[in-house]
C-alpha positions in Angstrom: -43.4 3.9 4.6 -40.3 5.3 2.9 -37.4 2.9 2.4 -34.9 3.0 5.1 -32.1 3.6 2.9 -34.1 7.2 2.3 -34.5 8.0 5.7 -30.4 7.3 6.2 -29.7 9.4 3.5 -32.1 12.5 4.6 -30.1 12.2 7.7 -26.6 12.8 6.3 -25.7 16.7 6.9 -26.5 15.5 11.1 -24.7 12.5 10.8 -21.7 14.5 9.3 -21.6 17.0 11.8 -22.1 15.3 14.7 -19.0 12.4 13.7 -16.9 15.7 12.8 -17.6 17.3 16.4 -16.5 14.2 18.0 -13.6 13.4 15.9 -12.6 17.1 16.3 -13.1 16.7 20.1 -11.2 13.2 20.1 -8.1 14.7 18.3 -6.0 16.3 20.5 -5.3 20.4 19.1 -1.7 20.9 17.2 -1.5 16.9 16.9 -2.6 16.6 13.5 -2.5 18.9 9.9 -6.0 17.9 9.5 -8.2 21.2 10.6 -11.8 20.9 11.3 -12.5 21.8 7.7 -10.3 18.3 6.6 -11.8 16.6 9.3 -15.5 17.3 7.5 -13.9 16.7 4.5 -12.9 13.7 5.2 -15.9 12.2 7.5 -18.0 13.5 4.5 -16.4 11.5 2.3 -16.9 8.5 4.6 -20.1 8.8 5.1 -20.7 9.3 1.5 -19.1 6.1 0.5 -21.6 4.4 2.9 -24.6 5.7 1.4 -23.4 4.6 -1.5 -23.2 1.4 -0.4 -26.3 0.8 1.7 -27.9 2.0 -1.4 -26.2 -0.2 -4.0 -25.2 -2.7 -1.6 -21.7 -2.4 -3.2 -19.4 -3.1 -0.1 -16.5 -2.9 -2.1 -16.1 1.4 -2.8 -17.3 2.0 1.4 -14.1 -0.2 2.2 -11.1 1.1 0.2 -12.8 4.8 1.4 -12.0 3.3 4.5 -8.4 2.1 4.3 -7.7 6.0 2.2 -8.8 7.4 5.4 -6.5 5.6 7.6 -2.8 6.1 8.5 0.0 5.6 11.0 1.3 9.3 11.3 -0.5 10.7 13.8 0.6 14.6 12.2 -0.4 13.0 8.8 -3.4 14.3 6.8 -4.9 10.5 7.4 -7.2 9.5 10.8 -5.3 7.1 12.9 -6.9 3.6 13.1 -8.5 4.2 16.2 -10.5 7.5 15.6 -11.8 5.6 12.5 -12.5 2.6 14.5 -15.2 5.7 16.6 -16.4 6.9 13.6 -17.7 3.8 12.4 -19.3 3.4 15.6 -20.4 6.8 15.6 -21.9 6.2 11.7 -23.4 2.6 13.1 -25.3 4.3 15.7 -27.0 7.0 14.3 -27.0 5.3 10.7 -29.5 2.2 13.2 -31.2 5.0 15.3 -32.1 7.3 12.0 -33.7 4.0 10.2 -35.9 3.4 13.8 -39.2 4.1 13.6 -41.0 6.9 16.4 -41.3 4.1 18.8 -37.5 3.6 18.7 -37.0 0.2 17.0 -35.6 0.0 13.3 -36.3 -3.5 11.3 -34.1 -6.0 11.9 -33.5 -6.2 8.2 -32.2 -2.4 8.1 -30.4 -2.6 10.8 -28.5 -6.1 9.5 -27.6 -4.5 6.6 -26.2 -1.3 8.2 -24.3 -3.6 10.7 -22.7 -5.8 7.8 -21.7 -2.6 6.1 -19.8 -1.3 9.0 -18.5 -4.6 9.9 -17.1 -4.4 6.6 -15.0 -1.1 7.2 -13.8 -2.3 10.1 -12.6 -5.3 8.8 -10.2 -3.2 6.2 -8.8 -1.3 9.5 -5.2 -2.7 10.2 -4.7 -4.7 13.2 -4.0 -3.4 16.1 -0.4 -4.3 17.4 -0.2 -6.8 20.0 
């Protein structure tokens, strides 16, 4: 059996376009500079950073990708806190459901690891104000 990190990684281009629908869904049209072809850009580079990381285990290069995608101007060429709060989700969930084996259950292991990475990204997201 191929290593799960593999099977993340021959994954990628659907996990990119899937995340870049939603996102592009989520946004609401003339709100942003940030066309569909920055969106991609920029959920590509996202995801990138965390195959990079489940591969190396090198937590560090995933979370400053994370904080460089974030910022506070909603009409700013950076995703607002809470559409990279879904796209972690987004990459959490099919990152876990592409490492599952064909009966539907990935090993705990892979899934711990994929969990801690994203738990990571989120932790560099600024708080939310009270």
């Amino acid at each position: 059996m191929r290593p799960f990190e593999e099977r993340v990684v021959d994954g990628r281009d659907e996990i990119v376009e899937i995340i870049a629908t939603q996102l592009s869904a989520f946004r609401p049209c003339g709100a942003t500079s940030l066309g569909p072809a920055e969106i991609l850009e920029r959920i590509s580079a996202l995801v990138d950073a965390f195959l990079d990381a489940l591969r190396t285990r090198r937590v560090t290069p995933f979370v400053e990708n994370v904080r460089g995608t974030v910022g506070d101007d909603p009409c700013g060429d950076r995703l607002h806190p809470a559409e990279v709060q879904m796209v972690l989700d987004l990459l959490e969930e099919l990152a876990i459901r592409s490492i599952a084996d064909p009966s539907g259950r990935s090993g705990p292991e892979a899934a711990a690891v994929v969990r801690s990475l994203i738990a990571a990204g989120r932790e560099a997201l600024p708080a939310e104000p009270a």
